[in-house]
C-alpha positions in Angstrom: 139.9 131.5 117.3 136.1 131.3 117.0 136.7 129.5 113.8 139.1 126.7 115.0 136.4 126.5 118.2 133.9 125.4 115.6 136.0 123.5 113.6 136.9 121.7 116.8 133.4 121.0 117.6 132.7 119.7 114.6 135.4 117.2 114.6 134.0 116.0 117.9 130.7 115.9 117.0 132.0 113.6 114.2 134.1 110.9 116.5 131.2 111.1 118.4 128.3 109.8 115.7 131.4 107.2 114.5 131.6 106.1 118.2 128.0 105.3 118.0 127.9 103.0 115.6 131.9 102.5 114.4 133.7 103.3 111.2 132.5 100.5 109.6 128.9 100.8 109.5 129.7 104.5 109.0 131.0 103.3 105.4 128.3 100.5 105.2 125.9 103.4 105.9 127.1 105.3 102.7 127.4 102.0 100.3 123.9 101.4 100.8 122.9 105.4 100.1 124.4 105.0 97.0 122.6 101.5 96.4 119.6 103.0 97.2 120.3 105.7 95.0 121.2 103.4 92.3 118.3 101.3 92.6 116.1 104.0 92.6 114.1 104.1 89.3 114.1 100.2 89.3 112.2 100.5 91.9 109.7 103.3 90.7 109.0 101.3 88.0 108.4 98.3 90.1 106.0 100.3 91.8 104.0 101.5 88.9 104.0 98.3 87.1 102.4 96.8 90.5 100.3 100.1 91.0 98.8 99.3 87.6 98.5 95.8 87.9 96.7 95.8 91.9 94.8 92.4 93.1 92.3 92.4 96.1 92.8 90.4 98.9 93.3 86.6 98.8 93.8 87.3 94.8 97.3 88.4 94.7 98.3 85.2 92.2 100.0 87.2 89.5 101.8 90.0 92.4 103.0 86.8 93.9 104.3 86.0 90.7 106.0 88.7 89.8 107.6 89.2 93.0 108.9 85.5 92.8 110.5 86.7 89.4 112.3 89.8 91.1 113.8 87.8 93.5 114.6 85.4 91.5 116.3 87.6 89.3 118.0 89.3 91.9 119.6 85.8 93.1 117.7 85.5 96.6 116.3 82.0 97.7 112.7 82.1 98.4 109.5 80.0 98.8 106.4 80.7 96.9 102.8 80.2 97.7 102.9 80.5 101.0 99.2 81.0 102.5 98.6 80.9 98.9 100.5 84.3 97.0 102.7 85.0 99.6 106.2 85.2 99.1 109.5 84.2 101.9 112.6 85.1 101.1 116.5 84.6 102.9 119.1 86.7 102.4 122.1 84.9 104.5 125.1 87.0 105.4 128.3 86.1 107.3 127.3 84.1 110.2 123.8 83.6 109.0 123.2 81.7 112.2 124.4 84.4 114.2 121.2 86.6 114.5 117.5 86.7 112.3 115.7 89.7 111.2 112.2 90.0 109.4 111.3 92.6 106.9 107.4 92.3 106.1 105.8 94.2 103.3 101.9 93.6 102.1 100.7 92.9 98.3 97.2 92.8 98.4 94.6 95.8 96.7 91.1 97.8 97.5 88.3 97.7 95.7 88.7 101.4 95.3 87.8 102.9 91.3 91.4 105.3 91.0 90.4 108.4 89.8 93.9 109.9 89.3 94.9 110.4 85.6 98.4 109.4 85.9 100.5 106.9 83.3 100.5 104.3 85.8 97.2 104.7 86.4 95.0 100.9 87.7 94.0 99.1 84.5 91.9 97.1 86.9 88.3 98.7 87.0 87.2 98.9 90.5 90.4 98.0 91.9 93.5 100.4 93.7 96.9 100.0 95.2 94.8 103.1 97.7 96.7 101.8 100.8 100.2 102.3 99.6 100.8 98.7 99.4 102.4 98.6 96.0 105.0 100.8 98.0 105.6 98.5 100.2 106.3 95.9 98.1 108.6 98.3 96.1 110.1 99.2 98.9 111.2 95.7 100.5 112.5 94.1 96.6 114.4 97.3 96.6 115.6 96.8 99.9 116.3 93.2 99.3 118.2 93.8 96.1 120.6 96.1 98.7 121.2 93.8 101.4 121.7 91.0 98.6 124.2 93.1 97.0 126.0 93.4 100.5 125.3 90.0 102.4 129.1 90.0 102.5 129.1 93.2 104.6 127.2 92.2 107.6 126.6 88.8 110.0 123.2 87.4 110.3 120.0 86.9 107.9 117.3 88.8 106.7 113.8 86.8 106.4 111.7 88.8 103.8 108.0 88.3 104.2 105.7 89.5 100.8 102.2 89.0 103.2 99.1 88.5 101.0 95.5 89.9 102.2 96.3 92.6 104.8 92.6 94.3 104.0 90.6 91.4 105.0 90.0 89.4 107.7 91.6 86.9 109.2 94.4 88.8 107.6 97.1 87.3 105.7 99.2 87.7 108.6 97.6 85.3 110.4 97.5 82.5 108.1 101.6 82.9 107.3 101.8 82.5 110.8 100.2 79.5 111.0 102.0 78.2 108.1 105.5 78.6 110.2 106.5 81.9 108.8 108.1 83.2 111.8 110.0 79.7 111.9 113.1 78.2 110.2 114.5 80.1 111.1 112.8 81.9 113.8 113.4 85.8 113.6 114.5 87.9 116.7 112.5 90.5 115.5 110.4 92.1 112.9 110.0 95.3 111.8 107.3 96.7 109.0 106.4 100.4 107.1 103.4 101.7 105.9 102.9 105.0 103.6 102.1 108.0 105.4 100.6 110.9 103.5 99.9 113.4 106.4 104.4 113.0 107.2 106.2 114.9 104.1 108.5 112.9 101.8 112.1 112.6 103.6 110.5 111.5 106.8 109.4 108.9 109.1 107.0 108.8 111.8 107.1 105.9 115.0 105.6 105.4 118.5 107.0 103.1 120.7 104.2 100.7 122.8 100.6 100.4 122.0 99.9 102.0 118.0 97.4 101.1 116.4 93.8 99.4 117.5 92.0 95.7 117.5 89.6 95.6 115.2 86.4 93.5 115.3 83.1 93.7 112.8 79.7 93.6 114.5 76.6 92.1 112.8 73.0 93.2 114.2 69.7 91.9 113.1 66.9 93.7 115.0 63.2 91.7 114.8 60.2 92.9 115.6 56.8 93.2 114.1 56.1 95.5 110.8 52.8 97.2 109.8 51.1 100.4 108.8 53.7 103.6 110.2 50.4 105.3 111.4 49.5 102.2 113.7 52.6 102.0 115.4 50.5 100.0 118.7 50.0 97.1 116.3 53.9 96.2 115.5 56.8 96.2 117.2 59.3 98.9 115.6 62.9 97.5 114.9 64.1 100.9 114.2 63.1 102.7 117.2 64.5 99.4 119.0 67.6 99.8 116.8 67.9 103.1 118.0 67.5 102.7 121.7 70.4 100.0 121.1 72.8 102.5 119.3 72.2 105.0 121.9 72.9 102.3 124.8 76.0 100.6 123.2 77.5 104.4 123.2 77.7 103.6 126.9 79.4 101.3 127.4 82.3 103.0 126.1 81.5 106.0 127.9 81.0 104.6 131.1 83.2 101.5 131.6 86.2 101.9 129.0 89.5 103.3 130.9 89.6 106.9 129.2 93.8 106.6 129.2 93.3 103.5 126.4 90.4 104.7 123.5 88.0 102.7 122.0 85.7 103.5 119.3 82.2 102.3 118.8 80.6 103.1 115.1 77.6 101.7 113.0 78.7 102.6 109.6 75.6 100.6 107.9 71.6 100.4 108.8 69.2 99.0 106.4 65.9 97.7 106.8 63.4 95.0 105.2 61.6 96.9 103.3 60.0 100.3 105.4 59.1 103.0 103.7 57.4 106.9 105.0 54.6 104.7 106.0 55.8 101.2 106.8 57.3 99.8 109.9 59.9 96.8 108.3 60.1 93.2 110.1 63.9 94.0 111.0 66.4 95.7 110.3 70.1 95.4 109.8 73.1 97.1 111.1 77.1 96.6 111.2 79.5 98.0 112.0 83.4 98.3 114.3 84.7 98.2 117.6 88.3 99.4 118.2 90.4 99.2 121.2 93.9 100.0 122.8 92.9 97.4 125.4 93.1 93.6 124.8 91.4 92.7 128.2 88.7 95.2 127.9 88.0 94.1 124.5 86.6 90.8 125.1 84.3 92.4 127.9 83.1 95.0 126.0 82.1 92.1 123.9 79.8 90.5 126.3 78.5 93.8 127.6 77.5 94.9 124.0 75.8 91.4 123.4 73.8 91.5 127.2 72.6 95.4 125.8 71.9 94.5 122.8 69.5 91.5 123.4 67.9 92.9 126.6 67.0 95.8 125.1 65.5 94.4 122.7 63.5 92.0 124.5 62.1 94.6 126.8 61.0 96.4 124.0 59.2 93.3 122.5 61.3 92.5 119.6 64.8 90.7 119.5 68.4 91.1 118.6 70.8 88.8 117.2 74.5 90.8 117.9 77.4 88.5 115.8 80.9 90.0 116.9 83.6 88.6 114.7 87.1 89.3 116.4 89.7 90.3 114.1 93.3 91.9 114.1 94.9 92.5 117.6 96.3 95.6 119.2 99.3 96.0 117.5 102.1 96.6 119.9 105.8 98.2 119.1 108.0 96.9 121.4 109.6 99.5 123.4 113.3 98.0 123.7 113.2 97.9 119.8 111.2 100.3 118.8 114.0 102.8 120.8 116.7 101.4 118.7 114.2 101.7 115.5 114.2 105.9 116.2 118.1 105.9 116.7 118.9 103.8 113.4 116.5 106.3 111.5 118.1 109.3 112.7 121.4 107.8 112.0 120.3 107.4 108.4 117.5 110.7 108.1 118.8 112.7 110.7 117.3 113.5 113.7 115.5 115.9 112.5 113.5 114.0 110.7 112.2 111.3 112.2 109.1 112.3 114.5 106.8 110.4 117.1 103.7 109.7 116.3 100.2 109.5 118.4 98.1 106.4 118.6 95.9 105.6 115.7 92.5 103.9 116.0 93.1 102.2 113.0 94.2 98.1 112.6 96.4 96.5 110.6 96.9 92.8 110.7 100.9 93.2 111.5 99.6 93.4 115.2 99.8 89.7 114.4 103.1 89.4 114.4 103.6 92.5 117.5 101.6 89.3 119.6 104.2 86.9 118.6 107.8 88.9 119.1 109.5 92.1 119.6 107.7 94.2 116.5 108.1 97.9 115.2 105.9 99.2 112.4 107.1 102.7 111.4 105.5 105.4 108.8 107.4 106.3 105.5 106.5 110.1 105.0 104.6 109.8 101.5 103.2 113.7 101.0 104.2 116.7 99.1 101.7 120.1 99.3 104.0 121.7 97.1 102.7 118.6 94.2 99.3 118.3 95.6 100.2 114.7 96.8 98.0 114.9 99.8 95.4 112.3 99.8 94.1 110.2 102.6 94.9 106.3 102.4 91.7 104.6 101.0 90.4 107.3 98.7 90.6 107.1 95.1 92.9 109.9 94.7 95.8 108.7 96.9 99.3 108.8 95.7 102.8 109.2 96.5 105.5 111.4 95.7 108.0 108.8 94.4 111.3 109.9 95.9 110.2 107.9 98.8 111.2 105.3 97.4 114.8 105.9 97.6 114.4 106.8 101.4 112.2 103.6 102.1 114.7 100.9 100.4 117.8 102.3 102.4 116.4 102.9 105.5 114.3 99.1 105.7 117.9 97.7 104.7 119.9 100.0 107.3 117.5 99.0 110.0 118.0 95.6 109.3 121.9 95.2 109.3 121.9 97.7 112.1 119.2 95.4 114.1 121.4 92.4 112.8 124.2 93.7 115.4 125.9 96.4 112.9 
């Protein structure tokens, strides 16, 4: 009896998940496993060849390239050279009118040296796929090469966006914008992944609204008056002025930011004109980043900082010449999809593997596209302890544990045909 109870619940439990999302995509579900599966190698050794090939930011002329050639090989339209390397590709499906989904993956390098002695190894000195970008790239010709292979199995297209210069500003993302990316046709939504090393491989990590931060670059130049470091009462010191001005800026976060939406203040460079244990410089330079969860405070913390800044100065005798150059948004996962995002992953992972995730004071420049329609920008669990595949993004012993890669080309195409009305 206990047995046939369970059986019983079982069986419910199954019509239940079918009713969810139908028979149908329950079988489209398991044809793109198996794609995914298929595909998988292909796409490990797209990753390694790109891994060992990376290209900094604005440079991308030979990743562009070679992702032209995939698709071309793989029989999808696409568009070359857009803001320069990037790449746009349609994948039309029955109905390809009917509804328009982006996929964006970025191409672009850091000027990391990688010190991991691995056969794909960077033959570039100085330069590392350290963000997981070659990944994403993978990721998104694999997925491509899926929904290709299926574009008779679902209504709707899928706009494929290869993004050049995510790492520097004003962000690739910008520019594709304003080179009609997002147009002809215009997407419904877009939804993006980035490598995750802290998440295990097998899982993915979301949040729905505000995720990650705005991120703008400060530029001091303190003046004052240098001499002899035992006469201080004949110069004016820039680095005691600097330092008042560090300590004051602190405030203004601490005293007129809204503690339920962080912002971070840090000076990550100070050098001056030539002091020494005995000489006060002429100036001195500083730069550094302010991050916010808050568009509105963000442009008045500008002003604040710059009225600080300069009036501190002054009443210390020296000036201060604060240049705040604005770059990537707030990026913001709408809530409506973002929801749906989590239920088409834990259709695909399982519930059980698909956690949410707290707000990071990082920036990347898909808050871009968040500012211009219904976004979601997920995590694609990267890490294994067990292989000692732990390291940070940026550091020049980051890498992946390469079964996420079949995990990231099914999901990104599941997500899309799901999105698409599946």
């Amino acid at each position: 009896m206990q047995q046939a109870f369970k059986k019983l619940s079982e069986i419910l439990a199954h019509l239940q998940s079918q009713k969810v999302y139908g028979i149908k995509n329950a079988m489209l579900k398991d044809k793109i496993q198996r794609l995914a599966h298929t595909y998988h190698q292909d796409v490990v050794g797209i990753r390694r060849h790109l891994h060992q090939n990376p290209e900094l930011s604005y440079e991308e002329v030979e990743t562009g390239k070679y992702i032209s050639e995939k698709l071309h090989q793989y029989g999808i339209p696409h568009q070359h050279g857009v803001a320069d390397n990037g790449v746009v590709g349609l994948i039309r499906g029955q109905n390809p009118e009917k509804r328009v989904v982006a996929l964006r993956a970025d191409i672009d390098a850091l000027p990391i040296e990688e010190a991991n002695e691995v056969p794909y190894k960077s033959r570039k000195p100085g330069i590392m796929h350290a963000c997981g970008h070659d990944v994403h790239t993978s990721s998104l010709l694999g997925a491509a090469r899926i929904l290709n292979d299926l574009k008779q199995d679902f209504e709707g297209t899928v706009k494929l966006i290869f993004q050049p210069a995510e790492e520097k500003l004003p962000g690739g993302a910008s520019l594709m914008i304003k080179e009609g990316v997002l147009e002809n046709p215009r997407p419904a939504s877009i939804l993006g992944q980035h490598v995750h090393p802290p998440l295990e491989v097998g899982k993915v990590g979301m949040r729905t609204g505000n995720y990650m931060a705005s991120a703008d670059e400060l530029y001091m130049t303190v003046k004052g008056k240098g001499g002899h470091g035992a006469l201080p009462q004949d110069c004016i010191d820039p680095i005691l002025i600097a330092a008042h001005i560090l300590t004051a800026l602190q405030q203004v976060i601490s005293r007129n930011a809204d503690p339920a939406l962080p912002s971070v203040l840090t000076f990550g460079f100070i050098a001056s004109s030539g002091g020494a244990t005995n000489i006060i410089p002429n100036e001195v330079k500083l730069k550094g980043t302010f991050r916010t969860m808050d568009e509105r405070w963000r442009f008045d913390a500008h002003q604040r900082m710059k009225r600080i800044a300069e009036g501190m100065a002054e009443s210390m005798g020296g000036t201060c010449e604060l240049d705040i150059v604005v770059g990537y948004p707030v990026l913001f996962n709408n809530e409506a999809l973002t929801q749906k995002a989590f239920r088409y992953a834990e259709e695909y992972l399982g519930k059980e593997n698909v956690v949410e995730l707290p707000i990071r004071m990082t920036a990347e420049d898909f808050a871009y596209y968040s500012q211009e329609m219904p976004a979601c920008f997920y995590r694609l669990g990267t890490g294994n302890p067990a292989r000692g595949i732990t390291s940070p993004i940026h550091t020049d012993t980051f890498d992946v544990d390469e079964d996420c890669l079949a995990l990231s080309t099914g999901l990104m195409a599941w997500m899309a045909v799901r999105e698409l009305g599946g």
